[in-house]
C-alpha positions as CSV (number, residue, x, y, z in Angstrom):
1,X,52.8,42.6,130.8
2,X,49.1,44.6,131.7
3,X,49.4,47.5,133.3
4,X,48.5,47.7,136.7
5,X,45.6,49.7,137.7
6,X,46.7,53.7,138.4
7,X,50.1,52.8,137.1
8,X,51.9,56.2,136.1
9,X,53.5,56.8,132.6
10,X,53.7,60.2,132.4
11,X,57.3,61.6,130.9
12,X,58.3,64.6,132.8
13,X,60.6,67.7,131.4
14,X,64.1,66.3,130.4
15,X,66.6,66.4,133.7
16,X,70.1,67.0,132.5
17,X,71.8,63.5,131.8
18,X,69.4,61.8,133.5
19,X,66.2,59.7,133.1
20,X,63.0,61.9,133.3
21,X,61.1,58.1,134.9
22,X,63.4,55.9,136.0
23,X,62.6,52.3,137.2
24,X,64.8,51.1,140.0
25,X,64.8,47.1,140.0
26,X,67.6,46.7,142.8
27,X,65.3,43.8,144.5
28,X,62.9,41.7,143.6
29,X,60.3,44.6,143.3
30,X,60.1,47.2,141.2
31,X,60.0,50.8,143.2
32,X,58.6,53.8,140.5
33,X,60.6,57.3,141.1
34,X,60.8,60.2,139.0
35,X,64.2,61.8,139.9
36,X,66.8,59.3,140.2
37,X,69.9,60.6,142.9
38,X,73.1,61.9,142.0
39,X,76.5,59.8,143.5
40,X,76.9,62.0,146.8
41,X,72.9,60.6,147.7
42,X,73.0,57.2,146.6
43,X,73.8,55.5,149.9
44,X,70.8,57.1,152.0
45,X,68.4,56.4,149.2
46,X,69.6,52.7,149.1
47,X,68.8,53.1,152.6
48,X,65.3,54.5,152.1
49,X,64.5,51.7,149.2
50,X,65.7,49.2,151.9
51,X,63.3,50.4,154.5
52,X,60.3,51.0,151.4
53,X,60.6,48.0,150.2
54,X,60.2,45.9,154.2
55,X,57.3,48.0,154.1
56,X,59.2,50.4,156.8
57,X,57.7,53.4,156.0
58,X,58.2,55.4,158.8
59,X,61.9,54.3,158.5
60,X,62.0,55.2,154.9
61,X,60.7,59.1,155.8
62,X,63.1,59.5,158.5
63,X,65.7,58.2,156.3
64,X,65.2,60.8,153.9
65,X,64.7,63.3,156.0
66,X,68.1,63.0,157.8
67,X,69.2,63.1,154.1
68,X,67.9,66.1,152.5
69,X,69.0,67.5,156.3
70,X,72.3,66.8,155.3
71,X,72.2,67.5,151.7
72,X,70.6,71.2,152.9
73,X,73.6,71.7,154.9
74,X,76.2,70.5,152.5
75,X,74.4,73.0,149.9
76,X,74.8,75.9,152.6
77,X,78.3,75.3,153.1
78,X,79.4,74.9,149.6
79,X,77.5,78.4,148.8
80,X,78.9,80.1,151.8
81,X,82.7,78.7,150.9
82,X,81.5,79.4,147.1
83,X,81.1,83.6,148.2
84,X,84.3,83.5,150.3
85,X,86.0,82.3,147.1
86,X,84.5,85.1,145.1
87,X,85.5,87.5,147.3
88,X,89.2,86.6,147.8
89,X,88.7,87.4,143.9
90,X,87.0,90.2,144.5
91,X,84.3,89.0,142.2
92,X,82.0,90.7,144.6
93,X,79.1,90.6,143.0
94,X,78.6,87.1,142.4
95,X,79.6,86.3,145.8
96,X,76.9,88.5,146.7
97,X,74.4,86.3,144.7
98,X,75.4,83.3,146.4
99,X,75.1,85.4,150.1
100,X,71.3,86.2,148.6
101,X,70.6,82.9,148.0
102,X,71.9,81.4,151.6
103,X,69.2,84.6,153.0
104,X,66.6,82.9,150.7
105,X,67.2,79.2,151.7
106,X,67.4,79.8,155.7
107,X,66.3,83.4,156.5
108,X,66.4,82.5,160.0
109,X,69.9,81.5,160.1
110,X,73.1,83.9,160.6
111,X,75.2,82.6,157.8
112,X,74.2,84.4,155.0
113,X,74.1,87.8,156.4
114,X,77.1,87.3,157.8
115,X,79.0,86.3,154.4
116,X,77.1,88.9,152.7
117,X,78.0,91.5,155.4
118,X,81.7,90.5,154.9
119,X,81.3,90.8,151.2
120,X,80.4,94.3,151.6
121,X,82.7,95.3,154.1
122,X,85.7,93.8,151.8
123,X,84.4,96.5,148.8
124,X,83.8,99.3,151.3
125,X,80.2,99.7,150.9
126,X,80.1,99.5,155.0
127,X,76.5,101.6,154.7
128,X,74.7,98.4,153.1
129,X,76.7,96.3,155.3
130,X,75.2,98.2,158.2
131,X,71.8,97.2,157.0
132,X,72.2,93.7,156.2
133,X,74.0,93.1,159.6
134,X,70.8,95.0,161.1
135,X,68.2,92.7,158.7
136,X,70.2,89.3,160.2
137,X,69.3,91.0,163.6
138,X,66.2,91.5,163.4
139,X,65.5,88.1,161.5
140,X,67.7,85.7,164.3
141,X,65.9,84.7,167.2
142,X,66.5,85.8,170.3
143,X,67.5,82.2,172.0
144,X,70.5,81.9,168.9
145,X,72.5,84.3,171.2
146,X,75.9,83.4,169.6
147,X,74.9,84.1,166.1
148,X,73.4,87.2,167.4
149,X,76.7,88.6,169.1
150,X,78.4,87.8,165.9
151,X,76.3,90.1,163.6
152,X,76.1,92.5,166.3
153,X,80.6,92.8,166.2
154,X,79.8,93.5,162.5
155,X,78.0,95.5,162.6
156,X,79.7,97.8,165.0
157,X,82.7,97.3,163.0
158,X,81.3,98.6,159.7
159,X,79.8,101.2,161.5
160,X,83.8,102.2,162.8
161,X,84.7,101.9,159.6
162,X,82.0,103.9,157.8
163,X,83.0,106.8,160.3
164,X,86.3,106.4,160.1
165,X,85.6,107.6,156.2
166,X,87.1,110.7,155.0
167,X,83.8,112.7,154.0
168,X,85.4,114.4,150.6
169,X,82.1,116.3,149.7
170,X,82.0,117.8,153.0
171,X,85.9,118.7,153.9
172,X,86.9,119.8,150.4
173,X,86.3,123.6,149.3
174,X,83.3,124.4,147.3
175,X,85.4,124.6,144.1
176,X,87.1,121.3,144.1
177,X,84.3,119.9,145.4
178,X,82.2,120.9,141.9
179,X,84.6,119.8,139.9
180,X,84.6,116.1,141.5
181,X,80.9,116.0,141.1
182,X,80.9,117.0,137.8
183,X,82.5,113.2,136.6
184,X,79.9,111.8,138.8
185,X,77.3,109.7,136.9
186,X,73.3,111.0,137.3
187,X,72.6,107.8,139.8
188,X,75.4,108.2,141.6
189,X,74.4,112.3,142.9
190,X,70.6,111.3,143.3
191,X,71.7,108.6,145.5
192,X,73.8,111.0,147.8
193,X,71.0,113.6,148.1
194,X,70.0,111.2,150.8
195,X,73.5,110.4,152.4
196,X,73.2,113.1,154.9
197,X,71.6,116.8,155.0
198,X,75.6,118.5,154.8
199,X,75.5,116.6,151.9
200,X,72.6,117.7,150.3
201,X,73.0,120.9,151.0
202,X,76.2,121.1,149.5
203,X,75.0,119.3,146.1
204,X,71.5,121.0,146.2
205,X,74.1,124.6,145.7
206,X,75.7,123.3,142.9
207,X,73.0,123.6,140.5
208,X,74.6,123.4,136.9
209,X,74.6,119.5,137.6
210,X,71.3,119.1,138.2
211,X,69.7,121.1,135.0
212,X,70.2,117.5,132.8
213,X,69.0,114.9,134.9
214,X,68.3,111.4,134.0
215,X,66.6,108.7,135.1
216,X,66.9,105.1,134.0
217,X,66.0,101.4,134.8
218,X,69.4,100.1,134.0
219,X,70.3,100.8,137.8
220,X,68.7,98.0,140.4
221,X,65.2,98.4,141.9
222,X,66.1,99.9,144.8
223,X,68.1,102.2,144.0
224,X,65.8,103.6,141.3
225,X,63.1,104.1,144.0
226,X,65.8,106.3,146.4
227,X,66.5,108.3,143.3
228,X,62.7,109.3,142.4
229,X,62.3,110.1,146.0
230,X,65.3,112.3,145.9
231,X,64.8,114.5,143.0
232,X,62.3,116.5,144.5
233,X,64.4,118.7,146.3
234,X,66.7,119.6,143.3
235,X,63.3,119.9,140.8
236,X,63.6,123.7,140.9
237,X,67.2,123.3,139.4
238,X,66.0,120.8,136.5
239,X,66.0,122.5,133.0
240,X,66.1,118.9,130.9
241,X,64.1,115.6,132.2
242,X,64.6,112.2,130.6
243,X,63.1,109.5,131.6
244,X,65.1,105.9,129.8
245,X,63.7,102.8,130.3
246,X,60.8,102.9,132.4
247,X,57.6,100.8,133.5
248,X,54.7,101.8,134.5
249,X,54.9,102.0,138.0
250,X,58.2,103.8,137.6
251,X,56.6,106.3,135.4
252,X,53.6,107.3,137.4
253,X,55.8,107.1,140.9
254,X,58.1,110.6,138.9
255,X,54.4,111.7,137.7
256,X,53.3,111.9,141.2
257,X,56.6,113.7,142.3
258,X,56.0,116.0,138.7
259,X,53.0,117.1,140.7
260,X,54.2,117.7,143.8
261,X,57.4,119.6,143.4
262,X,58.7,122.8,141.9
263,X,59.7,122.2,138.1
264,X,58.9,125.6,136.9
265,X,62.1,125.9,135.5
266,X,61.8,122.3,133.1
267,X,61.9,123.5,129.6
268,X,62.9,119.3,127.9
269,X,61.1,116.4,128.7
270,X,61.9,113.4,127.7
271,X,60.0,109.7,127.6
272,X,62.7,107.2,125.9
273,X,61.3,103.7,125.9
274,X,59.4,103.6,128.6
275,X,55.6,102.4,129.0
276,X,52.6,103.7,130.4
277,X,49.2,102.5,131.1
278,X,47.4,105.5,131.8
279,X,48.1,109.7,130.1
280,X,45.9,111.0,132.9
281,X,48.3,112.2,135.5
282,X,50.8,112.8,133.0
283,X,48.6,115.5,131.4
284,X,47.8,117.4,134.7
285,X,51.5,117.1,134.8
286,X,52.0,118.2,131.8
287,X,49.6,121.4,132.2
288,X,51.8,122.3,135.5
289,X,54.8,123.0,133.4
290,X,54.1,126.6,132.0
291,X,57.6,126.9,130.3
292,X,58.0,123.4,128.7
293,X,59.5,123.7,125.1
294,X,60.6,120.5,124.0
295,X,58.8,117.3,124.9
296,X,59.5,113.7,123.8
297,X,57.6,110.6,123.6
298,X,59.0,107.2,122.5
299,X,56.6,104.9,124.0
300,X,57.5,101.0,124.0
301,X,55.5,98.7,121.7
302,X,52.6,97.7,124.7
303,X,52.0,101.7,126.0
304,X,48.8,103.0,124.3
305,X,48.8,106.0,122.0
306,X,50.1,109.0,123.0
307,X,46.8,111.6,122.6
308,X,48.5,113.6,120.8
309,X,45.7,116.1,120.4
310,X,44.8,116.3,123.9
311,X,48.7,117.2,124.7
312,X,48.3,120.1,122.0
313,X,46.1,121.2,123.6
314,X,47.5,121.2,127.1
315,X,50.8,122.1,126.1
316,X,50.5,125.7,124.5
317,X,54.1,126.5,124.4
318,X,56.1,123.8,122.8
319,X,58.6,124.4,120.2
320,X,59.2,120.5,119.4
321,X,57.5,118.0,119.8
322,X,58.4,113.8,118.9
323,X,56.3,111.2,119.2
324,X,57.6,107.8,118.0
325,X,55.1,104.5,118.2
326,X,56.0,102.5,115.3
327,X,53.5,99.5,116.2
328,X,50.2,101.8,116.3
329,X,48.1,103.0,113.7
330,X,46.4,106.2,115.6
331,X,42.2,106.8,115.2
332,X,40.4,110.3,115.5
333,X,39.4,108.7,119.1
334,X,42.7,107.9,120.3
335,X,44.2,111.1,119.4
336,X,41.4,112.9,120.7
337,X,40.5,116.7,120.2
338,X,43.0,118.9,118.2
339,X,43.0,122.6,119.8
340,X,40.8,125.3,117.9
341,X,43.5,127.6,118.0
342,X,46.7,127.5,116.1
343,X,49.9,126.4,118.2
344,X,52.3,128.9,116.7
345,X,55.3,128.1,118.8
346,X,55.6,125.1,117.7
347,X,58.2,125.0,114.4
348,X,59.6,121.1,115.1
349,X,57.4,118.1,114.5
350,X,58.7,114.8,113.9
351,X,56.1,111.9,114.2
352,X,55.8,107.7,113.7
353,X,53.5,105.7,113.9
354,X,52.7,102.1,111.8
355,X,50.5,104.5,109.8
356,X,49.1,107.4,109.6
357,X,45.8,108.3,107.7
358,X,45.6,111.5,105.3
359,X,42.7,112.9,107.0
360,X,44.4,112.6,110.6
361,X,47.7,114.2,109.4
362,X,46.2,117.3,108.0
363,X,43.9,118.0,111.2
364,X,47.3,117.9,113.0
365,X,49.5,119.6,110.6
366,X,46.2,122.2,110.6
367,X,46.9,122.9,114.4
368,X,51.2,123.7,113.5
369,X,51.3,126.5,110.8
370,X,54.2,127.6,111.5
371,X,56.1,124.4,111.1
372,X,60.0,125.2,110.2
373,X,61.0,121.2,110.6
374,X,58.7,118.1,109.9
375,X,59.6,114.4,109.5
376,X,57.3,111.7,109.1
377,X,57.7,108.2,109.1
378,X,54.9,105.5,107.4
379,X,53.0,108.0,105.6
380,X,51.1,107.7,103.3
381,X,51.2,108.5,99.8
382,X,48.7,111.5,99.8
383,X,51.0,112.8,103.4
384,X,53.2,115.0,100.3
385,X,49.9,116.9,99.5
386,X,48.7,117.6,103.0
387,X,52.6,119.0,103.8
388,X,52.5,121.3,101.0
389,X,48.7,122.3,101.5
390,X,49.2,123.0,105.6
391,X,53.2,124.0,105.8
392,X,54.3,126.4,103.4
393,X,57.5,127.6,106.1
394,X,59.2,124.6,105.9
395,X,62.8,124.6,105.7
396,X,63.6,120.9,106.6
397,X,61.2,118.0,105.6
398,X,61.6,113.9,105.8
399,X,59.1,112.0,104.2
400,X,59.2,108.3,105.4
401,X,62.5,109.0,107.1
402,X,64.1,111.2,109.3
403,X,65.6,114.7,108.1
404,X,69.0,115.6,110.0
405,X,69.9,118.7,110.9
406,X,73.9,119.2,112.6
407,X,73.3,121.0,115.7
408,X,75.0,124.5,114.0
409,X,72.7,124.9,111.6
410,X,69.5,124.0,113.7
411,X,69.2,128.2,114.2
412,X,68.8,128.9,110.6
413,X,66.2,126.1,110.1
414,X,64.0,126.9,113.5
415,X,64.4,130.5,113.5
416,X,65.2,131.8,110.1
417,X,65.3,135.8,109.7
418,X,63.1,137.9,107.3
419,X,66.2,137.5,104.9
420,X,66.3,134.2,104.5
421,X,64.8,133.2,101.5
422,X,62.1,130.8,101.8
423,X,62.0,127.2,100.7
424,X,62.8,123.4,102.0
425,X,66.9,123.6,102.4
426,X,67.1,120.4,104.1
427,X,65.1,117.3,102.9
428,X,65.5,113.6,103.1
429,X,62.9,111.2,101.1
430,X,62.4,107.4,101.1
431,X,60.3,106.6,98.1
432,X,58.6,103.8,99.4
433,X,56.7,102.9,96.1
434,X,56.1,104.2,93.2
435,X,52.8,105.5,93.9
436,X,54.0,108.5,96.3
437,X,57.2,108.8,93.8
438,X,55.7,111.6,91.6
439,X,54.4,113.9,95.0
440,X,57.8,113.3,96.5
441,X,59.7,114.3,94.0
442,X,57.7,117.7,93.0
443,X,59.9,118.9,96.3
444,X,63.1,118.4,95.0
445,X,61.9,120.6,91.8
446,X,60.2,123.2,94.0
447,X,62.9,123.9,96.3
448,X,65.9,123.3,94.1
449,X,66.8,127.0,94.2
450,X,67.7,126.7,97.6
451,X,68.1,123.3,98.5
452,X,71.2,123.0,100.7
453,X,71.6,119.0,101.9
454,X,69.5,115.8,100.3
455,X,69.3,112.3,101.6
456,X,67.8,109.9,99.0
457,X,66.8,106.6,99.3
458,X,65.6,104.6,96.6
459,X,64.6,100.5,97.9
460,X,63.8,98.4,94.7
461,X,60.6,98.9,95.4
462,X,60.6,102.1,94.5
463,X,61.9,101.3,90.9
464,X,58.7,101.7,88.4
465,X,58.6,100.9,84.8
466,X,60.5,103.8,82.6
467,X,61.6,105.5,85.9
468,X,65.1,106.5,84.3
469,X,63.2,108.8,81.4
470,X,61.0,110.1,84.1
471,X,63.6,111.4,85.9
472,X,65.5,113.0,83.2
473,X,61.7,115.1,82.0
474,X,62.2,115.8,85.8
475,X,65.7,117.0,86.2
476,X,66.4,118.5,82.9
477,X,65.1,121.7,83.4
478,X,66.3,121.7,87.2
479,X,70.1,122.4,88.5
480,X,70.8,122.4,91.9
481,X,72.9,125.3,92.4
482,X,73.2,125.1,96.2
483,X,73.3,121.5,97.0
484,X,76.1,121.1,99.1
485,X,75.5,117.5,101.0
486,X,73.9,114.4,98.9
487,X,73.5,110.9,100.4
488,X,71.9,108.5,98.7
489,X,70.8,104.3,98.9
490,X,70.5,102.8,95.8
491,X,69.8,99.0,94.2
492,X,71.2,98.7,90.5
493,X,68.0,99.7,88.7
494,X,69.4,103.3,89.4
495,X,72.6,103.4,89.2
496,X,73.1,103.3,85.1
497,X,70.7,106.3,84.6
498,X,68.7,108.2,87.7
499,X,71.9,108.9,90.2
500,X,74.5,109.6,87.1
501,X,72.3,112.1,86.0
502,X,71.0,113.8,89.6
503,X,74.5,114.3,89.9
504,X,75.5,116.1,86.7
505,X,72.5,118.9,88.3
506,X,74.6,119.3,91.5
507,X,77.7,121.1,90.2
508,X,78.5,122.6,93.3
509,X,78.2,119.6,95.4
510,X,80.9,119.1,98.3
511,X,80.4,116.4,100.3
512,X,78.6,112.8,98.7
513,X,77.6,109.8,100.3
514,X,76.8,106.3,99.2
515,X,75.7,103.8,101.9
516,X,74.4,100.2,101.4
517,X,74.2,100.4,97.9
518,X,73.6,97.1,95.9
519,X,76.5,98.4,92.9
520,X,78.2,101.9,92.1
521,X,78.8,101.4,88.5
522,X,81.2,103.4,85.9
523,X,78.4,106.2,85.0
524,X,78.7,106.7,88.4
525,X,81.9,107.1,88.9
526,X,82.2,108.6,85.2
527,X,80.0,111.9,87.0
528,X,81.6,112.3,89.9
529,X,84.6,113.1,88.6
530,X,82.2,116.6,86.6
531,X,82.0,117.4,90.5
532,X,85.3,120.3,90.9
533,X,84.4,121.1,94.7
534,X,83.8,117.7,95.9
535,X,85.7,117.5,98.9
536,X,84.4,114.6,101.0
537,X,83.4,111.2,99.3
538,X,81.5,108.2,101.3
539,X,81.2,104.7,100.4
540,X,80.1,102.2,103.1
541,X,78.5,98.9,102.8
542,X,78.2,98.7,99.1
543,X,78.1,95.1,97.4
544,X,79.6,96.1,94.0
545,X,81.7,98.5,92.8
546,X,83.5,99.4,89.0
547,X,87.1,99.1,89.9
548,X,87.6,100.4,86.5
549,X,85.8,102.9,86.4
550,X,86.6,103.9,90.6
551,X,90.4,103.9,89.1
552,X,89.6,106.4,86.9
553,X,87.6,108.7,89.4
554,X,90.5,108.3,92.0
555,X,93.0,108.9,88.9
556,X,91.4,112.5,87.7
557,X,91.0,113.6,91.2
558,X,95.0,113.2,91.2
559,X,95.6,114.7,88.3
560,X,93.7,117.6,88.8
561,X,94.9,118.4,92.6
562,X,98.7,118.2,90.9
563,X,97.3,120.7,88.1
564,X,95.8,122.9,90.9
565,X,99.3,122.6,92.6
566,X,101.4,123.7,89.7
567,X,99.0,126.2,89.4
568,X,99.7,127.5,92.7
569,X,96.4,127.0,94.1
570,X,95.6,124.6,97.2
């Protein structure tokens, strides 16, 4: 059969188990709808196709508008006795949802602040029940009298309630009350800066809790916004800032509060994560703090680069400083203009980007003489030359990784005495390819008098023609007295030749670790057991191992602790 003219085809997005154009032939003619009706409204649209198809319109429109009246209802009543149910369960939350969604549907109506109300009442949050009994209030009009009287009893009974509240913070001595509010999360204290002034008084006093504070977007909107406007009276207290999760607006509302307040006392600040459109303010923030030390940036993927150079610049006084954008490959231009004079309180630098050009690197490592600790991530392969050229105090070093560095020994490595001999006792490589393997590897030869740890990672691409005799020319002459800590990742192209014989040059080695290797074959094992003080051994995540030959290994170990035993020695 032709088409009529301005007949409709059209398929529309797939409706669960139903027809997305259904034809409804229930007469002789043929009425066109898009949404067919579930069971529960197939009697009134019967009704309306009746009236449609006598050519009753205006019957057909009041039809269905009696129905979707009571359809509207029915969907109101099953959501109001779907929030009870949650809260007999005390699934609070999503009852809570469903209380939401009855405000949304009729805001004018007194049935969802009143279930949501209750809902709040039942957990004991009787301060938000106050205000969504006072938000129905003002949103009922004034003729609904009934409904009004109804929200008024609640909220005059959560108000009873919330004073009949025992007011711990307040009634407690000092002592006791310092040692509750030291369990207390971060969110949790910002929010009751603003319960009352006794209470803020009291918490302001304590101020141990407030010299790590933390601010993050994992808590709701709402109460994020309460918390930014809070922490101005306790920013004379704050030592260490970080800032998790955060968007723009977020981000420039704590800038604008950084500028207003007292943080003359923030030494930390850190940005984990979050985004920012704009550096402006955050430099003339920046340029407030006079004693900042340590500042962090680890921007998400859409923030713009972090002008490094600029923030050099402002920031005269740091001691450490990260930056971490792995999807940005920094210009001259976006970095902007490196200070003229040296920063020599800086000695920790750890930096990331997708890449970042030889030239670039050595105008900022120009700026940090006195580097003690340096990793960088993506670099590339001339990065080796412009570390040994512009930081000859190193005494830890990553190179397309990051070096760690426990917390104990951070002292020695950031402030080392006139003693201390000099040389890179802390250094973890990832030889990314063969053409950065030579420059790499010159450290481990230069600093092998006093290397202390080494983390070693060698991917298969790494792996270049002859690289086992390379590395023997290299290690022959070397022995690495002081190595004390060696983890390495390895594919099978090194583990017959290059990792055997790195370890026969560490005889003093205690502590070895092998994660996510492709095999640990029976060389290996075979020179482990040459290693007397090994005292800790690591294997995680390795694909293949030498059971024969780790037999052995576990077998001399055993022999020579019951030899050591005889001996009289433990």
């Amino acid at each position: 059969m032709p088409k009529r003219k301005g007949e409709n085809n059209t398929t529309f997005p797939e409706q669960p188990k139903r027809l997305a154009l259904h034809n409804t032939t229930t007469h002789s003619k043929r009425i066109e709808i898009y949404y067919p009706p579930a069971k529960a409204g197939k009697p009134t649209f019967d009704a309306c196709s009746d009236d449609l198809e006598r050519l009753n319109y205006q019957g057909a429109i009041n039809c269905a508008s009696l129905g979707i009246m009571d359809l509207f209802d029915s969907m109101m009543a099953l959501l109001d006795l779907r929030a009870l149910t949650y809260g007999k369960t005390m699934q609070i939350d999503k009852g809570l949802l469903d209380a939401q969604q009855m405000i949304r549907y009729a805001p004018t109506m007194a049935a969802g602040y009143l279930r949501a109300g209750n809902l709040y009442t039942l957990n004991s949050k009787y301060q938000e029940a106050m205000q969504i009994y006072k938000q129905g209030l003002q949103a009922i009009p004034e003729h609904l009298s009934h409904e009004r009287v109804t929200l008024q009893k609640g909220y005059d009974t959560a108000k009873a309630r919330q004073e009949r509240r025992i007011d711990y913070i307040s009634k407690l001595p000092f002592d006791i009350a310092c040692h509750v509010i030291d369990y207390l999360p971060m969110y949790s204290l910002l929010q009751a800066l603003g319960v009352s002034k006794e209470w803020r008084d009291r918490l302001t006093s304590y101020t141990k809790v407030w010299k790590h504070t933390q601010l993050s977007r994992s808590s709701a909107t709402d109460t994020l916004k309460s918390e930014i406007n809070n922490i101005e009276c306790i920013s004379q207290y704050i030592e260490k800032l970080e800032l998790n999760n955060l968007n723009n607006e977020d981000c420039e509302n704590i800038i604008m509060m950084m500028m207003k307040g007292n943080y003359e006392n923030i030494k930390t600040l850190k940005f984990t994560l979050c985004h920012l459109d704009n550096y402006g303010r955050c430099l003339i923030a920046l340029w407030q703090f006079k004693n900042l030390q340590v500042l962090h940036f680890s921007m998400d993927r859409t923030s713009p680069l972090v002008p490094l150079g600029v923030i050099l610049s402002t920031c005269q006084n740091l001691t450490a400083l990260r930056c971490i954008q792995y999807y940005s490959t920094p210009t001259a231009q976006e970095l902007g203009s490196f200070p003229t004079e040296p920063i020599l309180s800086l000695v920790d630098l750890e930096i990331s980007f997708k890449s970042m050009p030889a030239p670039l690197l050595d105008q900022l490592l120009q700026c940090c003489p006195r580097l003690r600790q340096l990793s960088i991530r993506n670099c590339v392969p001339q990065a080796a030359r412009v570390v040994r050229k512009r930081c000859p105090d190193l005494r830890a070093l990553g190179l397309n990784t990051m070096v760690s560095v426990l917390p104990e020994q951070e002292d020695q490595v950031l402030r080392p005495t006139k003693e201390s001999p000099t040389g890179i006792r802390y250094l973890a490589i990832y030889l990314a390819g063969n053409e950065d393997l030579d420059e790499h590897l010159r450290f481990l030869v230069d600093n092998a008098n006093v290397l202390e740890t080494l983390s070693l990672i060698c991917p298969r691409s790494a792996i270049i023609n002859g690289a086992a005799v390379y590395w023997e020319s290299l290690l022959t002459p070397v022995t690495f007295y002081n190595l004390r800590t060696l983890s390495t990742f390895f594919t099978d192209d090194y583990n017959r030749d290059v990792i055997p014989n790195l370890l026969r040059h560490c005889p003093n080695l205690e502590e070895l670790s092998f994660s996510e290797c492709t095999c640990i074959g029976a060389d290996v094992f075979a020179a482990i057991q040459g290693l007397y003080k090994l005292d800790k051994l690591v294997m995680e995540n390795i694909t293949l191992v030498d059971e024969d030959g780790m037999t052995l290994m576990f077998q001399t170990f055993a022999d020579r602790q019951q030899s050591r035993f005889h001996e009289g020695v433990v």
